[in-house]
C-alpha positions as CSV (number, residue, x, y, z in Angstrom):
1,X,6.7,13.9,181.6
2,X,8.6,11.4,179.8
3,X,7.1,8.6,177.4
4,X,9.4,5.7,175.9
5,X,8.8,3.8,172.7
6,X,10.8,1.8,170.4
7,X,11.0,3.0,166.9
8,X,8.6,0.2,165.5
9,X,5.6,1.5,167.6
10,X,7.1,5.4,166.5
11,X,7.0,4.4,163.3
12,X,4.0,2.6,163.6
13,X,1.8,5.4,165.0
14,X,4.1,8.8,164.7
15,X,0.3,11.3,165.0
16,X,0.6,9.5,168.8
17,X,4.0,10.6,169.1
18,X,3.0,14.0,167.9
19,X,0.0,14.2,170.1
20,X,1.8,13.2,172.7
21,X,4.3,16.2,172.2
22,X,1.6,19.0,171.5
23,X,0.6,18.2,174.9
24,X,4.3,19.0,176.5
25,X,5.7,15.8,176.8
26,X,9.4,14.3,176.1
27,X,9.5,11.1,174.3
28,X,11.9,8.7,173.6
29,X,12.8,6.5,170.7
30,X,14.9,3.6,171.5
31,X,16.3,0.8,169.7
32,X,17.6,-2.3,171.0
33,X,16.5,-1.1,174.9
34,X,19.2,1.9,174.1
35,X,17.7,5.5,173.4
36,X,18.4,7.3,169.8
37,X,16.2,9.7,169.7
38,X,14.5,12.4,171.7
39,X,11.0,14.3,170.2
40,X,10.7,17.4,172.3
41,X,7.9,20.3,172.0
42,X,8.9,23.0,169.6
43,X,10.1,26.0,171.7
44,X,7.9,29.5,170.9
45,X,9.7,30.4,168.1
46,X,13.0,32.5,167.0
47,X,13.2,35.7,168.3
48,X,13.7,38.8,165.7
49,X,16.8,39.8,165.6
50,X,17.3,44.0,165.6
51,X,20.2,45.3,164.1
52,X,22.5,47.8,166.7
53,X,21.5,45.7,169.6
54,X,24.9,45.1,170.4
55,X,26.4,48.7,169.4
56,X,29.2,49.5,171.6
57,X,30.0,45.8,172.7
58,X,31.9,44.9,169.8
59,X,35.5,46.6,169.3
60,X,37.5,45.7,166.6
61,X,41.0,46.9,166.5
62,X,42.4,48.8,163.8
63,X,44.7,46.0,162.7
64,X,42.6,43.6,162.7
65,X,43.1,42.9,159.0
66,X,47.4,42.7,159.3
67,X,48.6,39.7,157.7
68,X,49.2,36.7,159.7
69,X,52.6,35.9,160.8
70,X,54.5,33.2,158.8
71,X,54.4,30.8,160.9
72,X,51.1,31.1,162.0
73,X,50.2,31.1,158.1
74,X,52.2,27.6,157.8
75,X,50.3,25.8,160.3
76,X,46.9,26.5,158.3
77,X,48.7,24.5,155.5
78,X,49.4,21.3,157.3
């Protein structure tokens, strides 16, 4: 479900907007008639990263570390 407001009545109650976003809904901020903002419900949280998880999908050649051609070098320069 989406709710629109204009920033004045965002600003003027923002606990409604929260409310209104604890219980799952979308709502919009908009200025002018025009949307600028979007206040969206958290999502469950970041997931824990665990080290190896990608062992044996990442190959990295052994000359991976040669120096960069010269003219490939000039073109960071510009």
């Amino acid at each position: 479900m989406s709710i629109t407001m204009t920033v004045r009545e965002a600003q003027g109650d923002f606990s409604k907007v929260l409310a209104q976003v604890s219980q799952g809904a979308e709502v919009i901020i908009a200025e002018d008639g025009h949307p600028v903002a979007r206040v969206v419900p958290a999502s469950g949280g970041v997931a824990r990263r665990r080290p190896g998880s990608a062992a044996g999908q990442v190959v990295v050649h052994a000359d991976f570390d040669v120096p960069l051609p010269p003219e490939v070098l000039e073109s960071f320069e510009q």
